[in-house]
N, C-alpha and C positions, 0 to 999 in steps of 0.2 A: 134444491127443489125449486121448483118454478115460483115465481113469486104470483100475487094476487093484479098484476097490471095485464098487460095487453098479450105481453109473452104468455102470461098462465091462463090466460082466457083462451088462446090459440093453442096452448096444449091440453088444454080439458077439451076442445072441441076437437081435434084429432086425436085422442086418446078414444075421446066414446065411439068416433068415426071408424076406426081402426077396431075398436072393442066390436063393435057391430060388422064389421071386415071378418073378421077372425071366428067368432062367432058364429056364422053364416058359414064362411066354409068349411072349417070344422068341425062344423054338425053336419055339412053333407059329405064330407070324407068318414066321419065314425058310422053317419050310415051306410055306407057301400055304396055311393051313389057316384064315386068316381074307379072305382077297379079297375073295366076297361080300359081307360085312356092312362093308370100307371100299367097297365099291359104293355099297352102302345111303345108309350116310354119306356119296357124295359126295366120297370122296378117290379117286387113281388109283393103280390094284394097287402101284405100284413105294414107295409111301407105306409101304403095310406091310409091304415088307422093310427098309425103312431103319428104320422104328420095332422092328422085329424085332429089326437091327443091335443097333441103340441099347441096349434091354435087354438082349442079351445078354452086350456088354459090361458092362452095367452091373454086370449078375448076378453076372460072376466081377471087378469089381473091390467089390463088397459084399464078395467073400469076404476082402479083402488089408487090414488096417490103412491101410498107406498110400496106399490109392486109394478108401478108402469116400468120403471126402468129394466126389473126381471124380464117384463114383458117384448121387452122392446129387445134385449138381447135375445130372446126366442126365437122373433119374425126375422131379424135383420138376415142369419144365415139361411133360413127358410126360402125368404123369398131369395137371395142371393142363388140355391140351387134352385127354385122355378124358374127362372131367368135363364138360368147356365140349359135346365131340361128343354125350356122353350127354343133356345136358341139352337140347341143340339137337333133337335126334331126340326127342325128348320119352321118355327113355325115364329119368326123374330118378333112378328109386330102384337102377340098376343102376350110377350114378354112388357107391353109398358104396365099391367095394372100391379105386377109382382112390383114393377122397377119404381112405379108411385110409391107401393104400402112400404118400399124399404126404403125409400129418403123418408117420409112420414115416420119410421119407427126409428129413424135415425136423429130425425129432428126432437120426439119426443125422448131419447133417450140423454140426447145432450141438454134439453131443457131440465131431465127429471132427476142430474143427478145431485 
């Protein structure tokens, strides 16, 4: 687990940051509020409430010491296929905020374990 110095200060602040990440999209994926555009992509609506799910859990276990690491193994292949959907749809440069949250959840998962 991270200790109390400068590393654990830097993963409490990307955990909340990411918890607030997660969170956020999460709750606009569980409300419907992206269908269309998993149209676009090709996936079927019930895709992006499970992915909705998925972050939002994730989100509030960002926020618990003892469940960032669960958390962070959630996001990392999440965002890994937003990257992969982005890049497919040709749409590459909208692929850096995915490609942020999964070094972020990869750097907390190595601090958290």
């Amino acid at each position: 687990m991270a200790g109390n110095g400068t590393s654990g200060k830097a993963v409490n602040v990307v955990s909340i940051l990411l918890a607030l990440l997660f969170l956020l999209n999460g709750g606009m994926k569980i409300a419907g509020m992206m269908v269309d555009q998993f149209a676009v992509w090709g996936y079927p609506a019930w895709f992006q409430y499970l992915i909705g799910v998925a972050e939002a859990l994730a989100g509030v276990g960002f926020l618990r010491r003892p469940t960032r690491f669960l958390a962070a193994v959630i996001v990392v292949p999440i965002m890994a296929g937003a990257i992969y959907t982005l890049v497919r749809a040709g749409t590459a440069p909208q692929a850096a905020m995915p490609a942020v949250a999964l070094l972020l959840g990869l750097f907390v998962a190595k601090k958290s374990r």
